[in-house]
N, C-alpha and C positions, 0 to 999 in steps of 0.2 A: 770187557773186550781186551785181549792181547793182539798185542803188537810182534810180529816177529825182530828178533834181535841181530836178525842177519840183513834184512832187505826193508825193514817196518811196513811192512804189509800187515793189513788186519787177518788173523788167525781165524782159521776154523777150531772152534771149542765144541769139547762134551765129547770127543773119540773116546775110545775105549783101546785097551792093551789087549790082546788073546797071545798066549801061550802053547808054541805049538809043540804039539803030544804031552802035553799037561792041563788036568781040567780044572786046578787047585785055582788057576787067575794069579795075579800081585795083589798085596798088600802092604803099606805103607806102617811101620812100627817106630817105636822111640828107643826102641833096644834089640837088637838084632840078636841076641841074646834069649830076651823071650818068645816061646814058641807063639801061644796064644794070650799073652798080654801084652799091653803095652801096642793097642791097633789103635792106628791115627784115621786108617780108612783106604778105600780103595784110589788110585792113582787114576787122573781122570790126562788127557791127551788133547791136546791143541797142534794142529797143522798147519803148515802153512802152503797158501795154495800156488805162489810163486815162486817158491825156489825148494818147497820140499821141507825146510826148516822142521823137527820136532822138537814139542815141548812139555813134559811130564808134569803133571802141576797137584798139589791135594785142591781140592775145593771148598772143604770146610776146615780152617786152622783153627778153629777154635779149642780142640783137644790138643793138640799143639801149646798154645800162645796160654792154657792152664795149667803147662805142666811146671813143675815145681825142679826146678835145676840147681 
């Protein structure tokens, strides 16, 4: 459950991002650098239904929290 950081109201979780006049979507990398290596995964979206608040979040860090820095 998230919390918004503005107002602490419980967040609506699991939105999704769309890209408007692009069908490519976001994705989330450890090297902006790399084209197609280096994907942590899609960006998943949490709202908040009180004041509006967004919040961009990964959902699985686990390719994240393995990588070797």
């Amino acid at each position: 459950m998230r919390i918004c950081i503005r107002c602490n109201t419980k967040m609506v979780e699991n939105c999704g991002i769309k890209v408007k006049g692009a069908r490519y979507g976001v994705v989330l990398t450890d090297d902006e650098d790399k084209w197609f290596g280096g994907r942590l995964g899609e960006p998943k979206v949490a709202i908040c239904p009180s004041c509006g608040e967004v919040s961009i979040y990964l959902e699985d860090v686990n390719k994240l929290k393995n990588q070797e820095r």
